[in-house]
VOKOL-292656 format. One line per 8 residues: for each residue x, y, z of C-alpha. Coordinates in Angstrom, 1 decimal. Layout:
<rs>
X,Y,Z; ...
</rs>
This chain:
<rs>
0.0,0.0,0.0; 1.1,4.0,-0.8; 1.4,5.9,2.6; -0.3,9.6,2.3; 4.2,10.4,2.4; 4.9,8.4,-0.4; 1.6,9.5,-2.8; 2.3,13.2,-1.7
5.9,12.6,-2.7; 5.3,11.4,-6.2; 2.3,13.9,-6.6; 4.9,17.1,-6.5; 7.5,15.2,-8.5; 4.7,15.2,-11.3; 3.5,19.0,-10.6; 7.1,19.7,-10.5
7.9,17.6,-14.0; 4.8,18.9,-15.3; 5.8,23.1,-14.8; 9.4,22.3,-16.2; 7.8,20.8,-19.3; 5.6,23.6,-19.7; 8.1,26.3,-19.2; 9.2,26.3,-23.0
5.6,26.9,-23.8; 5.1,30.0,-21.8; 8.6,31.8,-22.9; 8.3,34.0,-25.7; 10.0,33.5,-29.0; 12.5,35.3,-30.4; 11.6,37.4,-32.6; 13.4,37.2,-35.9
16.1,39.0,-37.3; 15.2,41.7,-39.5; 17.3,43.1,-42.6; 16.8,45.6,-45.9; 18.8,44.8,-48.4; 19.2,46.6,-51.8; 20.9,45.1,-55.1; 22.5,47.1,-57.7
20.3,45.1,-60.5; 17.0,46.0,-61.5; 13.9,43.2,-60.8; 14.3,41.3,-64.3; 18.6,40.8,-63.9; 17.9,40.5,-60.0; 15.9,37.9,-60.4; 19.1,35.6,-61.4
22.2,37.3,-59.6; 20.7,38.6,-56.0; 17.0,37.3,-55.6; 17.9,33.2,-55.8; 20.3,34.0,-52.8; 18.0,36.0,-50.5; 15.1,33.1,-51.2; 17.6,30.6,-49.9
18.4,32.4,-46.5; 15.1,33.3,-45.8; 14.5,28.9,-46.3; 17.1,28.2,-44.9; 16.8,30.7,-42.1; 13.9,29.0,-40.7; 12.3,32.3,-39.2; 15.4,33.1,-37.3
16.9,35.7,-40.0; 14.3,36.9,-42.6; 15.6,39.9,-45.4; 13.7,41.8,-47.9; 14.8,42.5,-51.0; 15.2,45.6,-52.4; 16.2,46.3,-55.9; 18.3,49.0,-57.5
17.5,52.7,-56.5; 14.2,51.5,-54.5; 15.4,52.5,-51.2; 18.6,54.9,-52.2; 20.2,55.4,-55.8; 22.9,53.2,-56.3; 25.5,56.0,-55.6; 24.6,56.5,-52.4
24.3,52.9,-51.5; 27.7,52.4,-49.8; 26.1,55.8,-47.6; 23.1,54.0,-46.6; 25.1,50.6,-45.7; 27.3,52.3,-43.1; 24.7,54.3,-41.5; 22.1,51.8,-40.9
20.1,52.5,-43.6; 20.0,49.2,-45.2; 21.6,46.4,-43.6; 23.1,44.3,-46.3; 24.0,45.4,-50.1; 25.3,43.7,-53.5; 27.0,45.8,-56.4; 30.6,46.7,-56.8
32.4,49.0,-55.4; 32.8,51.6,-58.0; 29.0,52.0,-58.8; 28.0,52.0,-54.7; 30.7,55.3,-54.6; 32.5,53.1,-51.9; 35.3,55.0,-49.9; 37.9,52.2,-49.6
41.3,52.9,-51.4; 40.4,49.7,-53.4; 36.7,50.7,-54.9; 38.1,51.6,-58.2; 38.5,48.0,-59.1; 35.4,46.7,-58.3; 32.9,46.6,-61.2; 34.9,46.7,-64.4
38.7,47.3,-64.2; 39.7,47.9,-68.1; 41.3,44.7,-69.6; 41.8,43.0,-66.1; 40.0,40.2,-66.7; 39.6,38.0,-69.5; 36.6,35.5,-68.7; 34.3,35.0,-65.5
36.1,32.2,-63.5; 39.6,34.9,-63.6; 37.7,37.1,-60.7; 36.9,34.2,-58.0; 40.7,32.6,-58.7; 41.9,36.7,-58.0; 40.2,37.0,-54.9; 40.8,33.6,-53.3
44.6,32.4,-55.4; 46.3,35.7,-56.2; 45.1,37.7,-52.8; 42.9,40.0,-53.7; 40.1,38.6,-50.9; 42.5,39.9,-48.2; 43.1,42.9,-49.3; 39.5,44.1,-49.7
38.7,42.6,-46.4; 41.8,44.9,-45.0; 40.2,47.9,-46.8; 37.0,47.5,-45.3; 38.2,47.1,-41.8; 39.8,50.5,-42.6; 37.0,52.5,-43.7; 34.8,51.0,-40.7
30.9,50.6,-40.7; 30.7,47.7,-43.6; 31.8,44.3,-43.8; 32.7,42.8,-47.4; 31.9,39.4,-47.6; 32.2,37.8,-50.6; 33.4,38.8,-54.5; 32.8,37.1,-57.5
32.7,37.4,-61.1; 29.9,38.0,-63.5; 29.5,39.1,-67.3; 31.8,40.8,-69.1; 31.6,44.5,-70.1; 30.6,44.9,-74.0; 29.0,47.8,-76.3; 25.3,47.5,-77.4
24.3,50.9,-79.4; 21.9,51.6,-81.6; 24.2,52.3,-84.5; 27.0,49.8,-85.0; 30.9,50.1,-84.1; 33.4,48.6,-86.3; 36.6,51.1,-85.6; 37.7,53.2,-82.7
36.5,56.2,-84.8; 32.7,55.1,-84.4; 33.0,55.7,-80.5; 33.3,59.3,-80.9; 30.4,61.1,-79.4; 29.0,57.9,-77.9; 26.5,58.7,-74.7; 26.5,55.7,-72.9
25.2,54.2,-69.9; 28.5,52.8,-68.4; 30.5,52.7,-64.9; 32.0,55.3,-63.6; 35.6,53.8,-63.9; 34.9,52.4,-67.2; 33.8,56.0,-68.4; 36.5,57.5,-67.0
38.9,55.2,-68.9; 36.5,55.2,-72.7; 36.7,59.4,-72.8; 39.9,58.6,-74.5; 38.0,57.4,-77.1; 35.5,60.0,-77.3; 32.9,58.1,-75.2; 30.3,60.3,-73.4
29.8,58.7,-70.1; 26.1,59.1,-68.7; 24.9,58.5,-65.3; 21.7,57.8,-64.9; 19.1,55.8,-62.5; 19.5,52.2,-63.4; 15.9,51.5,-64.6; 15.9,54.8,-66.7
18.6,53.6,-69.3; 16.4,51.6,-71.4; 13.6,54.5,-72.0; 16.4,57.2,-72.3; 17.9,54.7,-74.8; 14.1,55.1,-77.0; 14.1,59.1,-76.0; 17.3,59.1,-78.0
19.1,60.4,-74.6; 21.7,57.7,-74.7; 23.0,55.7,-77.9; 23.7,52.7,-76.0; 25.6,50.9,-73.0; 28.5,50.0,-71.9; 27.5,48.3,-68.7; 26.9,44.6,-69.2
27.6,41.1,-71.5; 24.7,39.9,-74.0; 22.9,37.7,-71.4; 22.1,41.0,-69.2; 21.1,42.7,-72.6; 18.4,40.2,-73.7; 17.2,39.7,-69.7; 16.5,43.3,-68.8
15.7,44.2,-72.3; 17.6,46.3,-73.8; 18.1,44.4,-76.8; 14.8,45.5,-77.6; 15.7,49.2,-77.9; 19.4,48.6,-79.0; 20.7,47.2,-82.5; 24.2,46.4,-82.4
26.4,44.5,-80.1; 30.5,45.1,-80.0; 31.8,41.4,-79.2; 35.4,43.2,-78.4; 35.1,43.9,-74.5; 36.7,46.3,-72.3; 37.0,43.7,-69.3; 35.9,40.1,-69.1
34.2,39.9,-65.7; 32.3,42.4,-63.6; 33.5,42.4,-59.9; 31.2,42.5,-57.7; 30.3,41.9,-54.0; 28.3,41.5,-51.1; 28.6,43.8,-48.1; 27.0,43.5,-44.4
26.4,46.8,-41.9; 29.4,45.9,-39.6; 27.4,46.3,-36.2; 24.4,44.1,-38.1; 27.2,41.2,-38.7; 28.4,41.5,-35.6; 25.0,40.7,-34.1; 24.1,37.6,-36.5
24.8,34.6,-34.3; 27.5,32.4,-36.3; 25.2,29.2,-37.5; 23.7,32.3,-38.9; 26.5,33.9,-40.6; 27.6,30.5,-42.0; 24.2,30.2,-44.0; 24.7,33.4,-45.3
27.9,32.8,-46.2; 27.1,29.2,-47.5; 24.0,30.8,-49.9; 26.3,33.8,-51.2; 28.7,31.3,-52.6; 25.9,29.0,-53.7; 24.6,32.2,-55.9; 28.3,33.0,-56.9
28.4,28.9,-58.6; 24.6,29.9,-59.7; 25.9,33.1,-61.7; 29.0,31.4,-63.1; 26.8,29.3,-65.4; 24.2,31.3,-65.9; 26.2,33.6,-67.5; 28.9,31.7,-69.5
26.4,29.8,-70.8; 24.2,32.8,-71.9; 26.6,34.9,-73.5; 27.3,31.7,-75.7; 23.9,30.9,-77.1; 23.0,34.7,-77.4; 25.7,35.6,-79.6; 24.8,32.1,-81.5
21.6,32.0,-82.2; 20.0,35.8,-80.3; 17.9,37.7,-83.1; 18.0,41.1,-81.8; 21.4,42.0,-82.0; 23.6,41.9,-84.8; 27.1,41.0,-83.8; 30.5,43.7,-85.1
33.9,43.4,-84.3; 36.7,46.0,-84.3; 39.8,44.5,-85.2; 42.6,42.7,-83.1; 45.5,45.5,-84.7; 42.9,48.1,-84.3; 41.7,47.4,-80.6; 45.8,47.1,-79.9
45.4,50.6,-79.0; 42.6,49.8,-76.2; 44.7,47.0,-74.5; 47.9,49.6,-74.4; 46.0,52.4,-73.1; 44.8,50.1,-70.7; 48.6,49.4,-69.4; 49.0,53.3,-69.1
45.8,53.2,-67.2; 46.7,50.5,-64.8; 49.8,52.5,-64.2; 47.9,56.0,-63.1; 45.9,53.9,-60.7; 48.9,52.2,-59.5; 50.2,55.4,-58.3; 47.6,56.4,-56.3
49.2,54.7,-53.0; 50.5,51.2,-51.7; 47.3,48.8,-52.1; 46.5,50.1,-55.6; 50.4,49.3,-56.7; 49.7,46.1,-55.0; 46.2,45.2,-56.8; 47.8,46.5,-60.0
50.8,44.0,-59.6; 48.3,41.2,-58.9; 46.5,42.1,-62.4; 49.8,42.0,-63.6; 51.5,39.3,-62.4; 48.1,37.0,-63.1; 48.0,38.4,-66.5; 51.3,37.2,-67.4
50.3,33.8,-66.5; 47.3,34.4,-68.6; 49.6,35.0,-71.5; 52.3,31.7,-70.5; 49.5,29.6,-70.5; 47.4,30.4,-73.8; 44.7,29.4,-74.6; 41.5,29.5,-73.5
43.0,31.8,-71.1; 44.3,34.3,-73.5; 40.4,34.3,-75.1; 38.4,37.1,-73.9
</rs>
């Protein structure tokens, strides 16, 4: 038989076991992490280069991290992007350096660097062979506010116009939509560069405010349409991969728990693979069997003159202070390899 000691005894242990199980159930959750984050690409292009990684955090995430996705100029123009990312503003950014007005002694390689690079795969084997990862992760640290994650590579820079270019002479008087590096570097050639809001450039394209762009590969021109306002498409580049990257608000990475920042880490790179083939494999089977624009060439002894005033250019930037000499040497130095080697590595 159960004394009233022993049936009192077991009673509390169950009250007891009970109110410990039922603890979880009366503490609030935590309530998710919240960020804004803005692309430099328009909805149609962001649908393949920013959009496929923000879907697979926000999975992945379960609840615990969720971010919205903002696309270019929708929260700040692109040029004030960096801005926003170091005040608070936005909490997590992808576009290049140059574009986003970034402060670091290193921004004026990021997007396209004239004749750096030759094909896509050149900028992830830069960053994470040849250096360059450390150094922009040293140039951030410097500025303060932003944390730079992750570069990669993505289309090539190329000409579509709406009248064709078959010399140097046909750039003359050119307005296009470009980067503010690149434009810097095509005046030589009598190129007009024009900046404008991102989603503007096709309509000021039809107003007859630009002539063209200088801003992307074939794949981007079909995707976000302006193949459909554009006629011709200059298969000479002035740099074989766009370089690009993904920056965090330093006090908002600070406060992401680490299983966290390894799942955002894990889906950047996952979009970087994404991009790599999406890409190569579009600027293949546009310029083979697209409709909409008609392919020109400038010739190899002609565009000479491009490629050396490219080496000139490398050597101005070089002499801006110690990490651009040391960025320029990497270019350099990987170049030369380019050249031992042959091809496909000399293709571009």
């Amino acid at each position: 038989m159960t004394s009233r000691r022993q049936f009192l005894g077991r009673a509390g242990a169950v009250t007891i076991g009970a109110a410990t199980l039922a603890t979880p159930g009366i503490v609030k959750a935590q309530s998710a992490i919240k960020w804004r984050f803005q692309t430099y690409a328009g909805a149609a292009l962001g649908e393949h280069v920013t959009k496929p990684i923000i879907d697979a955090i926000n999975i992945a995430a379960k609840g615990e991290l969720e971010i919205e996705l903002f696309y270019a100029d929708q929260i700040v123009p692109t040029g004030e992007l960096f801005r926003a990312l170091q005040s608070g503003t936005i909490d997590a950014v992808h576009s290049d350096d140059d574009s986003m007005a970034s402060p670091a002694e290193i921004a004026v390689f990021g997007g396209y660097f004239p004749l750096a690079t030759k094909q896509i795969l050149d900028v992830p084997v830069l960053f994470k062979q040849y250096g360059l990862a450390d150094i922009w992760k040293t140039a951030y640290e410097k500025v303060g506010g932003v944390v730079w994650l992750s570069s990669s590579g993505q289309d090539p820079c190329h000409f579509n116009t709406k009248k064709p270019i078959n010399s140097l002479a046909d750039m003359q008087g050119l307005r296009l939509y470009t980067f503010p590096t690149a434009g810097r570097f095509l005046g030589q050639f009598g190129v007009v560069p024009v900046t404008i809001p991102y989603e503007d450039a096709q309509v000021a394209v039809q107003t007859g405010e630009l002539d063209g762009m200088a801003w992307s590969g074939i794949t981007e021109d079909y995707t976000v349409g302006w193949a459909d306002v554009t006629d011709y498409f200059l298969t000479n580049n002035i740099s074989g991969a766009w370089i690009g990257s993904f920056f965090v608000n330093e006090k908002k990475w600070a406060e992401l728990p680490d299983h966290l920042k390894k799942l955002v880490m894990t889906a950047i790179e996952a979009g970087n693979n994404y991009r790599d083939q999406w890409y190569w494999g579009g600027e293949a089977k546009l310029r083979a069997e697209g409709t909409k624009l008609k392919l020109t060439t400038i010739p190899a002894e002609e565009w000479k003159a491009v490629e050396d005033a490219a080496k000139v250019f490398w050597k101005e930037i070089a002499g801006q202070g110690e990490t651009a000499a040391k960025v320029v040497k990497i270019f350099e130095d990987y170049n030369a390899v380019l050249q031992k080697a042959g091809p496909p590595y000399t293709n571009g």
